[in-house]
DRENFI-260286 format. One record per residue (C-alpha): residue number from 1; x negated, z, y. Coordinates in Angstrom, 1 decimal, decimal comma, always signed. Layout:
# residues N
   num       c1       c3       c2
   NUM        X        Z        Y
...
END
This chain:
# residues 500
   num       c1       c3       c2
     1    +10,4    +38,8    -21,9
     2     +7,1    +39,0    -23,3
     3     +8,1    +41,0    -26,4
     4    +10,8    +39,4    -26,6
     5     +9,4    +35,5    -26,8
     6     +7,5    +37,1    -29,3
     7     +9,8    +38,1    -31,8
     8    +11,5    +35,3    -31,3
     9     +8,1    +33,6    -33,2
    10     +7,7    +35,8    -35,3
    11     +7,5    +34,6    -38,7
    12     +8,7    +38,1    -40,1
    13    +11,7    +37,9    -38,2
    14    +12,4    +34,3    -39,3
    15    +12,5    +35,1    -42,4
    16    +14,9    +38,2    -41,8
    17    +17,5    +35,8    -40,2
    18    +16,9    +33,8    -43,0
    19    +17,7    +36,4    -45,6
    20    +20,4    +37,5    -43,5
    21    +21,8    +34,3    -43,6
    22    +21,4    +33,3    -47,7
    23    +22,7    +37,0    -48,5
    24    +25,8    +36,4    -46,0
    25    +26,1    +33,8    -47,3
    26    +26,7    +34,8    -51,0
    27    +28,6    +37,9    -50,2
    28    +31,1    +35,5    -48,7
    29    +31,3    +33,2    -51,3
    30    +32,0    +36,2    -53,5
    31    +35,1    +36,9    -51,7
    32    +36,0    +33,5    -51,4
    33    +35,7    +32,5    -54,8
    34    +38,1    +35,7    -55,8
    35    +40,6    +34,4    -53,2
    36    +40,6    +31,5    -54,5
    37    +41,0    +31,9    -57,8
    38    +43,2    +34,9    -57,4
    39    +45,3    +34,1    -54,5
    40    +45,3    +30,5    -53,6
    41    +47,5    +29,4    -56,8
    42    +50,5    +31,8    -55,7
    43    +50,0    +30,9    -51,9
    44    +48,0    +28,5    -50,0
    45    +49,3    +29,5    -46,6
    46    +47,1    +33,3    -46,8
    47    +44,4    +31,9    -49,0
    48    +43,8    +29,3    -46,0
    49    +44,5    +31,6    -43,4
    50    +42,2    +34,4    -44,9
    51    +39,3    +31,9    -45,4
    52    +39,1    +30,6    -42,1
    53    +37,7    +34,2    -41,3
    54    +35,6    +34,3    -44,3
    55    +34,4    +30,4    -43,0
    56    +33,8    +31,6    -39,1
    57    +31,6    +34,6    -40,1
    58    +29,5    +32,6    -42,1
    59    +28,8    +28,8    -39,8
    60    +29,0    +31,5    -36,7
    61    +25,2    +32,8    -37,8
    62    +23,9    +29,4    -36,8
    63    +26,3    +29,1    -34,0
    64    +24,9    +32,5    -32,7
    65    +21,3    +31,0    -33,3
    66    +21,8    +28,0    -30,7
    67    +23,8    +30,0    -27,9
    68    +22,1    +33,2    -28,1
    69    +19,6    +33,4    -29,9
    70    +17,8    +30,1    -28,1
    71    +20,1    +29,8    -25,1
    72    +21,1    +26,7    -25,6
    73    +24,1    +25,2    -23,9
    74    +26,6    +22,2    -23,9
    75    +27,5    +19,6    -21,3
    76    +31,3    +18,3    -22,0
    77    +32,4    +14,9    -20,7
    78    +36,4    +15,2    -21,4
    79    +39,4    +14,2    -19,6
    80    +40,4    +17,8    -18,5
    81    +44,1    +17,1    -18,7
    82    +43,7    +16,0    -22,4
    83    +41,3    +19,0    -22,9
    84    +44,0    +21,7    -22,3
    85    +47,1    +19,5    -23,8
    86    +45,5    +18,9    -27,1
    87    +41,4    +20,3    -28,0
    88    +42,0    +23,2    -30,7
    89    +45,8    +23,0    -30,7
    90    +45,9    +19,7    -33,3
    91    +44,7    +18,1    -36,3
    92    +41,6    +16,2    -35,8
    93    +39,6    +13,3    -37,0
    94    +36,3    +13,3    -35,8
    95    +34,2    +10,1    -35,2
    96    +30,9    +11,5    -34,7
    97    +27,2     +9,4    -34,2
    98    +24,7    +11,2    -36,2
    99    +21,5    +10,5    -34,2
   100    +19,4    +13,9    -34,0
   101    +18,6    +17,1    -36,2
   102    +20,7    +19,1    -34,6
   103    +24,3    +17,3    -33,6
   104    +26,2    +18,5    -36,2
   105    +25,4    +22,0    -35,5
   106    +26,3    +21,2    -31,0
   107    +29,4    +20,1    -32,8
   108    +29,9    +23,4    -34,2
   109    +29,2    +25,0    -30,9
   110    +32,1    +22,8    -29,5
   111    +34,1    +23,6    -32,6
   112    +33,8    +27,6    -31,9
   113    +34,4    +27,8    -28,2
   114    +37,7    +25,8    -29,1
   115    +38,3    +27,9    -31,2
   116    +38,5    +25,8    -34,8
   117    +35,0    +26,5    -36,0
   118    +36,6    +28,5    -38,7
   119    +38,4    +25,6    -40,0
   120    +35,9    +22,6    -39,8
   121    +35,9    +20,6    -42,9
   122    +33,3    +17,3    -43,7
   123    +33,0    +14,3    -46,2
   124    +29,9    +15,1    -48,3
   125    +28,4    +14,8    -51,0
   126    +29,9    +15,7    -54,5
   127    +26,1    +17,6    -55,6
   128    +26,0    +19,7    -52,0
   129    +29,5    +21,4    -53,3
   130    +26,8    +22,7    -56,2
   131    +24,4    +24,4    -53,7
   132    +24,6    +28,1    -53,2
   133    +26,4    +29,5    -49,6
   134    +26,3    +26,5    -47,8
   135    +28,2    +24,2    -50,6
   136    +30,0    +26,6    -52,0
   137    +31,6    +27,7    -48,6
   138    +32,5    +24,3    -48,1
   139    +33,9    +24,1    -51,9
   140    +36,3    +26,8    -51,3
   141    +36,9    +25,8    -48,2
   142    +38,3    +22,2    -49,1
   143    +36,0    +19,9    -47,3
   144    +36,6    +16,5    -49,2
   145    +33,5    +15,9    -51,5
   146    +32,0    +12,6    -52,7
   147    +30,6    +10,7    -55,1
   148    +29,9     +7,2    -53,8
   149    +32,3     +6,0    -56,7
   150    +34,7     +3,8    -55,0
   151    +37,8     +3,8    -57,5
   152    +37,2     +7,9    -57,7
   153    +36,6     +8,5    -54,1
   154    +39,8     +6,5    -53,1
   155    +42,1     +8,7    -54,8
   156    +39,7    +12,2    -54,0
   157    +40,3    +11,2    -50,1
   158    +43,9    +10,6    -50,1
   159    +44,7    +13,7    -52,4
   160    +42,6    +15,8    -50,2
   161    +44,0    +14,7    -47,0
   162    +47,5    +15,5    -47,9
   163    +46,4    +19,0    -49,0
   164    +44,4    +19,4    -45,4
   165    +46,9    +18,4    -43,4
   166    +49,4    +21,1    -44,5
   167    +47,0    +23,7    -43,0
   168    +48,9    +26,4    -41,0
   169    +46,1    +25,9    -38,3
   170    +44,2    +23,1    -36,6
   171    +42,1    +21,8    -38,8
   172    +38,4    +19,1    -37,4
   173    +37,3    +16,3    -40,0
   174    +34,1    +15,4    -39,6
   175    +33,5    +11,5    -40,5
   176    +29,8    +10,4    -40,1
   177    +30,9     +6,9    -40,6
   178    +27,1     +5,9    -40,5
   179    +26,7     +7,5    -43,7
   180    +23,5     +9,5    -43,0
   181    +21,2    +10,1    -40,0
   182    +19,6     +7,4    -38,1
   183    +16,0     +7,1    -38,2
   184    +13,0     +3,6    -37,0
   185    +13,4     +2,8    -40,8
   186    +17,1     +3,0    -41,6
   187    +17,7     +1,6    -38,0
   188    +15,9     -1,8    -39,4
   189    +17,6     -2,0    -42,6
   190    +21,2     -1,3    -40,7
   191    +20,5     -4,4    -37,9
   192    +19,2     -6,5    -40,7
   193    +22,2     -6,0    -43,0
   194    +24,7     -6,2    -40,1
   195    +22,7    -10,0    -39,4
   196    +23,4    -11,0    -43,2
   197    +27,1    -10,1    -42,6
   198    +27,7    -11,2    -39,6
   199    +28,5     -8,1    -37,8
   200    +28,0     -6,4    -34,4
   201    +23,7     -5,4    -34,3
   202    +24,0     -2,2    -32,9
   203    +20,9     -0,9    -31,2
   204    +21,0     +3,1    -31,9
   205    +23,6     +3,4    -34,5
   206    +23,7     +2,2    -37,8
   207    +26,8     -0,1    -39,2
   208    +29,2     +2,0    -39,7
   209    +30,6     +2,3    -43,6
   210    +34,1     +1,4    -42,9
   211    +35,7     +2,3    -47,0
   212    +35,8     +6,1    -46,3
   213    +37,8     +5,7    -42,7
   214    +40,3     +3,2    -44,0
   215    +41,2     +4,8    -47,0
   216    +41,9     +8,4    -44,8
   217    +44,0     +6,7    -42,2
   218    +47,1     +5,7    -44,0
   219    +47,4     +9,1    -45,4
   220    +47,0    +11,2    -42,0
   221    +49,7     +8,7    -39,7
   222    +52,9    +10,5    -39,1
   223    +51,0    +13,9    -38,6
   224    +50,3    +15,9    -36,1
   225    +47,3    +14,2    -35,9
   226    +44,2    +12,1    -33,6
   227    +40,9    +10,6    -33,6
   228    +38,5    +12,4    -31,6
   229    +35,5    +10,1    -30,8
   230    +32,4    +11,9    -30,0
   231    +29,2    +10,8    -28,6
   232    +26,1    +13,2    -28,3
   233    +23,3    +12,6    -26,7
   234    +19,9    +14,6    -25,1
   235    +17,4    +13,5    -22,5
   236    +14,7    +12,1    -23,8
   237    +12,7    +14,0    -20,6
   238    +13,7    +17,5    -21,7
   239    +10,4    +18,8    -22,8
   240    +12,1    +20,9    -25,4
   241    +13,2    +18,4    -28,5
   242    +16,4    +19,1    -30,3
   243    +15,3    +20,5    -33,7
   244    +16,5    +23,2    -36,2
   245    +12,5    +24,8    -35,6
   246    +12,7    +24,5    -31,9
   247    +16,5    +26,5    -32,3
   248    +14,5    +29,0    -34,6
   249    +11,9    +29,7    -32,0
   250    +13,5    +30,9    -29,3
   251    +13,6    +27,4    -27,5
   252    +16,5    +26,3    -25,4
   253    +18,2    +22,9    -25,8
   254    +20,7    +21,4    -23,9
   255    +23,2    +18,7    -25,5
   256    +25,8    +16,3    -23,3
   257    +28,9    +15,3    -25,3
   258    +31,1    +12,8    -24,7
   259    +35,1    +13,4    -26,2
   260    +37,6    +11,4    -26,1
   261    +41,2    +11,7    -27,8
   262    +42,8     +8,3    -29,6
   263    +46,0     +8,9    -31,0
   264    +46,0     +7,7    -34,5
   265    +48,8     +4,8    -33,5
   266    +46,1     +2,4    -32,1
   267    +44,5     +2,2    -35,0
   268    +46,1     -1,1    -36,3
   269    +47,8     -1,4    -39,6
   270    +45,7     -3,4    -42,6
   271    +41,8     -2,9    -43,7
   272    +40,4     -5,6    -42,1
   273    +42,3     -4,9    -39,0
   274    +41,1     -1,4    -39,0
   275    +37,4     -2,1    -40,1
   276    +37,2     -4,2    -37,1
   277    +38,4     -1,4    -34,7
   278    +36,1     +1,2    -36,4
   279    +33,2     -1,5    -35,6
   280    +34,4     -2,3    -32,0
   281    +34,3     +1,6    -31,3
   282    +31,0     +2,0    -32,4
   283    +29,5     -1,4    -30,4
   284    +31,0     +1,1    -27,5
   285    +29,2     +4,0    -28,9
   286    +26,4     +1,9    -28,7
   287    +26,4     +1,3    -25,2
   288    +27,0     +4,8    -24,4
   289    +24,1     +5,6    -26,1
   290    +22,4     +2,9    -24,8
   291    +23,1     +3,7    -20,8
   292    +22,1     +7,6    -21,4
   293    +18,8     +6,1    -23,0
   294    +18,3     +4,4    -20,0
   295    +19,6     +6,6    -17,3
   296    +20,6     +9,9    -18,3
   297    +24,7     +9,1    -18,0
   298    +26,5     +8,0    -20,2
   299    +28,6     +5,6    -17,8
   300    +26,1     +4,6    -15,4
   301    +26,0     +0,8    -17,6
   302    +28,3     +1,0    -20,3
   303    +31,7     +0,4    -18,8
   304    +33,3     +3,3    -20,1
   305    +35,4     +4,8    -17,6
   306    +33,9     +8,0    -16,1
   307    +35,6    +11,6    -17,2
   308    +35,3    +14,8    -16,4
   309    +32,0    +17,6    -16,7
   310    +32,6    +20,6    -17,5
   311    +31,2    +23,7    -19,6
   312    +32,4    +26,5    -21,5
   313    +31,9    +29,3    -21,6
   314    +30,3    +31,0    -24,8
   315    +32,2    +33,7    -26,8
   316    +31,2    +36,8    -27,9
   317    +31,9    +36,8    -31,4
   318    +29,4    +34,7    -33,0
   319    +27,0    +37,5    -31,7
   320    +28,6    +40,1    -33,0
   321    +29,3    +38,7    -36,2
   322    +25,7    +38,0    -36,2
   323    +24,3    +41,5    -35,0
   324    +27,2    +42,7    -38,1
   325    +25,5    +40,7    -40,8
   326    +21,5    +41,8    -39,4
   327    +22,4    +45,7    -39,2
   328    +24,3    +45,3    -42,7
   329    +20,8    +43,9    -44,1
   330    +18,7    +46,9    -42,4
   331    +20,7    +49,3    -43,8
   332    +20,3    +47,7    -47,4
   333    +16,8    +47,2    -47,2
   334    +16,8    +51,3    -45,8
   335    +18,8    +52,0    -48,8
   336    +16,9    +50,1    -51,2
   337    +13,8    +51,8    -49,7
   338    +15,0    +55,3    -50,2
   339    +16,2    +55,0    -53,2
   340    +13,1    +53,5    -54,2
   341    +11,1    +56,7    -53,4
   342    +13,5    +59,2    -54,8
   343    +13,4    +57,6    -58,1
   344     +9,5    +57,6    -57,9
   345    +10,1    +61,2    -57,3
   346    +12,8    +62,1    -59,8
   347     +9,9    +60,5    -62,6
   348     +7,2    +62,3    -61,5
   349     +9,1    +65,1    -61,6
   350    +11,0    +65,0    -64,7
   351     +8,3    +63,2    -67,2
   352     +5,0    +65,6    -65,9
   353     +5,5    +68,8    -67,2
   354     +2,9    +70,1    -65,4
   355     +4,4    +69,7    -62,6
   356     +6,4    +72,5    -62,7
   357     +3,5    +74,9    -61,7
   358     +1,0    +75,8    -64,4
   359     -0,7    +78,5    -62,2
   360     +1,8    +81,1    -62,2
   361     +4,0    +78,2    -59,8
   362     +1,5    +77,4    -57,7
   363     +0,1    +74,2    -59,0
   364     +1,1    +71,2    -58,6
   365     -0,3    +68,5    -60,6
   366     +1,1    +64,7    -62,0
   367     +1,4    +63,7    -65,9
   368     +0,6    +60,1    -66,8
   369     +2,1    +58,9    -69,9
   370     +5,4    +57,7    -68,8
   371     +5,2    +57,9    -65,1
   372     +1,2    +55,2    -65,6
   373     +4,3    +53,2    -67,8
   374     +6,9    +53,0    -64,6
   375     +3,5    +52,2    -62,6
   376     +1,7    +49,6    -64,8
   377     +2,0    +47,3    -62,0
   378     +0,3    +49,0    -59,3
   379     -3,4    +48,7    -59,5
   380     -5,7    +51,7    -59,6
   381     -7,5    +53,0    -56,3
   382    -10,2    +55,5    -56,6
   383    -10,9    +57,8    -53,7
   384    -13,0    +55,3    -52,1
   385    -10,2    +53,1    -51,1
   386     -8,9    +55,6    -49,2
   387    -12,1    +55,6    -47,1
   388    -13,0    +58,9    -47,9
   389    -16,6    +60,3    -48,0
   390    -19,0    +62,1    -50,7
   391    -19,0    +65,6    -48,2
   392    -15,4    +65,8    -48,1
   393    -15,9    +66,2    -52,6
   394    -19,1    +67,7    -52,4
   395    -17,9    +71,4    -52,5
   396    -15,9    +71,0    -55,4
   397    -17,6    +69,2    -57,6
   398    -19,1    +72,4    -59,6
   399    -15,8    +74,8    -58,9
   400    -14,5    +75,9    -62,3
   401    -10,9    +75,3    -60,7
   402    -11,6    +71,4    -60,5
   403    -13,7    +71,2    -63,3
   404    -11,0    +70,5    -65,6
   405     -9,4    +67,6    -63,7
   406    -13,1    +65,8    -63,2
   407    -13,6    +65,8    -66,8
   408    -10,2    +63,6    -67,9
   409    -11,2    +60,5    -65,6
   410     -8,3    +58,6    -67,6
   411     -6,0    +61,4    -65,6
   412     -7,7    +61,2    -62,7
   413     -7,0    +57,3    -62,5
   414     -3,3    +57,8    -63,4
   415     -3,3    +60,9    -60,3
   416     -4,9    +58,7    -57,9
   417     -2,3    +56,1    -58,8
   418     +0,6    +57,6    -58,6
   419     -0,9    +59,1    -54,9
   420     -1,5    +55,3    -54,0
   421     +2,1    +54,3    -54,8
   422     +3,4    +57,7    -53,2
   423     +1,6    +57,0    -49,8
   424     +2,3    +53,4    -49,8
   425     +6,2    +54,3    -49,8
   426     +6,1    +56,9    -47,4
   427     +3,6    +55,0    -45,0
   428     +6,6    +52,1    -45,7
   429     +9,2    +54,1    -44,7
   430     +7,7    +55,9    -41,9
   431     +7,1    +52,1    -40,2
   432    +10,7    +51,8    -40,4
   433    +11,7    +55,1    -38,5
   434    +13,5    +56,3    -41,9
   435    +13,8    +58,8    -43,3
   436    +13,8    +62,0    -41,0
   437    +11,4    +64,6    -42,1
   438    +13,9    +66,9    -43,0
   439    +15,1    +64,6    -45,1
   440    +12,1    +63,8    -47,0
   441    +11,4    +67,6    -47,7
   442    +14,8    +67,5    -49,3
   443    +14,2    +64,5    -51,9
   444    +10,7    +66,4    -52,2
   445    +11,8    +70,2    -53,0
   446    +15,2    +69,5    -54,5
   447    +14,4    +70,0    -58,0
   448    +11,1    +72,5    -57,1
   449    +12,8    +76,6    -58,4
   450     +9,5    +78,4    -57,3
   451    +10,2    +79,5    -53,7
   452     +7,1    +80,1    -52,6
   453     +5,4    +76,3    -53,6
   454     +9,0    +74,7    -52,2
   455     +8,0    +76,6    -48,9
   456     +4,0    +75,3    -49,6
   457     +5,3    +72,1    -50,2
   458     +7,6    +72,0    -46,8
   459     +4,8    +73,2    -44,9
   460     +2,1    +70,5    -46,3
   461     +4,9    +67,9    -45,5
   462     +5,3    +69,0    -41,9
   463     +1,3    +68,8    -41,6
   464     +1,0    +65,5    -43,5
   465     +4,3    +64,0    -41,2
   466     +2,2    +64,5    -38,2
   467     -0,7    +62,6    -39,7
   468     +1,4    +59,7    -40,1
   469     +2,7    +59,8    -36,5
   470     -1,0    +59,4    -35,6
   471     -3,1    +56,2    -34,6
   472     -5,9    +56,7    -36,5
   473     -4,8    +55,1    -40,1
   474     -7,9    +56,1    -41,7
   475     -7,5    +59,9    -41,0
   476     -4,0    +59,8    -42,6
   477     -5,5    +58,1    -45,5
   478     -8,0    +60,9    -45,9
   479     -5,8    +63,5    -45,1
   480     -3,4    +62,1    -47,8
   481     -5,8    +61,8    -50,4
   482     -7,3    +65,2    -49,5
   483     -4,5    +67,1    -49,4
   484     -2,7    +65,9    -52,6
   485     -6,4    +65,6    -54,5
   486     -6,5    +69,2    -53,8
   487     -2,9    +69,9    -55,2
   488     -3,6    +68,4    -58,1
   489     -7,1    +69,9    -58,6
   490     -6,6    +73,4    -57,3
   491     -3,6    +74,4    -56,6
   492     -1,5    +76,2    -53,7
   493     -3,7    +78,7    -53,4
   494     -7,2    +77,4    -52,5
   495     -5,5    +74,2    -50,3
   496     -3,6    +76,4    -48,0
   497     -6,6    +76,4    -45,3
   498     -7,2    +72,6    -46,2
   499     -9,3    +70,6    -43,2
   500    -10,4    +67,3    -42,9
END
């Protein structure tokens, strides 16, 4: 558990998830936007019934980051009988308070294990439809976008809803009829608006904006159709607080959620008439809200009728859509890593012509012109930065064979570069466990035609792979440098016996 808490705040693996999720996130919005485009104009019915897949794999990611990732769970407060007649088998409006960071994500929880996460739609804002993976998902997904124009946003709403409801599956509106999170500030401004126009001063909820739900009603009665009023709530006692970072670190949450099902019928006919309902249901939010505050339940004092608890249970395929989209990411960043270092090789092997052995094919040795060009970037390290000492040099100094490398120090910076770079890849690539060691002699000797430096150049692999399986960082450093330095300098032939 130990290990695992720890990864779990790790900053590394935050951002991996993170990646995960923005890549995800535009691969999916690549397929969506050719579906759209290419198949929605001849028929709706696949486009829709293709993107709700396209839709579940991407929201699941943070559905699998508050069930299994954190362990957080959900308390359901439904009339059971309703529950199994109706919940992910119809249309739905939802009336939803927005009173934490995290409710509209416990409502995608509820909206997964009913099996409709793939279809959820919201009312938001026209610019969010602009934002990468998020927005876009939502764009091609037909959530109803707004722009706080009232003579556009009348028309947008009802032209929208009529498309929506002919989806071949159920389909959850979310209406955050508050208009935007509650907060001390916003709270005051709400009560002191609602004073001015003599409305209902509601305690925890702001006045609900009533244009947005009396404009959608008209337009969804006749249909298959209800109002799902939903009230979330979390003990203020729990001594984990419901928040996206809390979520991200591993932290488990618990969220109660009240549901209950209102056939569109008693919504009464007229705008006035149904503003005044929208308000009356939210003074009884209110005391919902206001009796969990107080004691944990939300019926203990607000005169709502007591329903049935219940969980349920978690499925499986947020996690494996999850574990999908992580693996697919490894095995890019793998792929992007070895083919990193095969280029590096396939340069230093086809722009140094020294390197294809100038001492009857024994030596090997590293041009500088255009391989110091693909390398500009990295900055120079002489042999001190690889913590190595004046003895392990001293014998060489005056040998005729390393004479002429000593004397071009312009060479001998580009060498020791291009030996950085080379090390700092492999040491990369053994961290992750890839490549295998056979494989690395391959990308190494592919290209080498002298057989006797490709079986010099195997064996000085073998010996320089069990230096990097070592603990002791700086004697693979040394023996890196050494054993390459030497290459370079002398050739096969006096590095054969090379020590340390």
């Amino acid at each position: 558990m130990g290990v695992l808490s720890s990864l779990k705040r790790s900053s590394i693996v935050h951002l991996m998830l993170a990646i995960t999720f923005f890549t995800s996130g535009l691969i999916i919005n690549f397929f969506q936007c050719i579906l759209y485009f290419g198949l929605r104009p001849f028929s709706k019915y696949f486009y829709r019934k293709i993107n709700y897949y396209l839709c579940y794999s991407f929201y699941s990611e943070l559905v699998c980051m508050a069930e299994w990732w954190s362990g957080s769970d959900v308390i359901f407060y439904i009339d059971k009988k309703e529950f199994d007649k109706y919940y992910g088998h119809e249309h739905a409006y939802l009336l939803m308070n927005h009173s934490y960071e995290v409710d509209w994500l416990l409502g995608w929880v509820a909206c997964d294990r009913l099996g409709v996460l793939g279809n959820c739609k919201a009312y938001a804002k026209k610019t969010i439809q602009y934002i990468p993976t998020l927005g876009w998902a939502w764009k091609f997904a037909e959530s109803i976008f707004l722009e706080r124009n009232w003579n556009k946003d009348k028309d947008v709403i009802g032209s929208q809803i009529k498309e929506l409801i002919e989806y071949p599956d159920p389909i959850w509106l979310l209406l955050y009829a508050e208009g935007t999170r509650v907060t001390p500030k916003k709270l005051e401004a709400s009560q002191k608006f609602a004073k001015e126009k003599s409305l209902p001063i509601l305690k925890y909820h702001l006045t609900p904006r009533t244009k947005g739900f009396i404009s959608s009603i008209p337009h969804m009665k006749g249909k298959t159709m209800a109002i799902y009023n939903i009230q979330i709530a979390f003990k203020e006692s729990d001594s984990v607080k419901p928040t996206m970072t809390n979520l991200l670190l591993g932290k488990k949450i618990e969220g109660h959620m009240y549901m209950k099902r209102i056939p569109l019928e008693e919504v009464p006919e007229g705008d006035e008439a149904a503003a005044e309902w929208l308000h009356k249901l939210y003074q009884e939010k209110d005391k919902m809200a206001e009796s969990f505050h107080e004691t944990g339940d939300f019926f203990a004092t607000s005169g709502v009728p007591k329903t049935d608890t219940f969980k349920l249970k978690r499925r499986d395929y947020s996690l494996i859509n999850t574990l999908f989209w992580v693996v697919m990411y490894q095995h890019y960043i793998i792929l992007f890593d070895s083919f990193h270092l095969v280029q590096l090789y396939t340069v230093l092997l086809e722009n140094n012509k020294a390197g294809q052995s100038t001492r009857n094919g024994n030596l090997l040795s590293f041009g500088s012109n255009n391989v110091n060009e693909r390398l500009k970037n990295v900055d120079y390290y002489d042999t001190n930065n690889w913590g190595m000492t004046n003895s392990n040099w001293g014998n060489t100094r005056n040998t005729g064979s390393y004479h002429n490398y000593q004397e071009n120090h312009n060479q001998k910076q580009n060498d020791s570069c291009i030996i950085q770079c080379f090390f700092n890849e492999l040491n990369i690539i053994d961290q992750r466990g890839f490549p295998i060691r056979e494989s690395m002699i391959r990308v190494m000797t592919e290209r080498i035609q002298d057989s006797e430096l490709h079986d010099f150049i195997e064996e000085s692999i073998i010996k320089c792979f069990q230096f990097l399986n070592s603990v002791n960082r700086m004697e693979k450093c040394e023996y890196s440098q050494n054993l390459f330095s030497c290459l370079i300098g002398k050739g096969k032939e006096q590095c054969e016996d090379w020590n340390i």
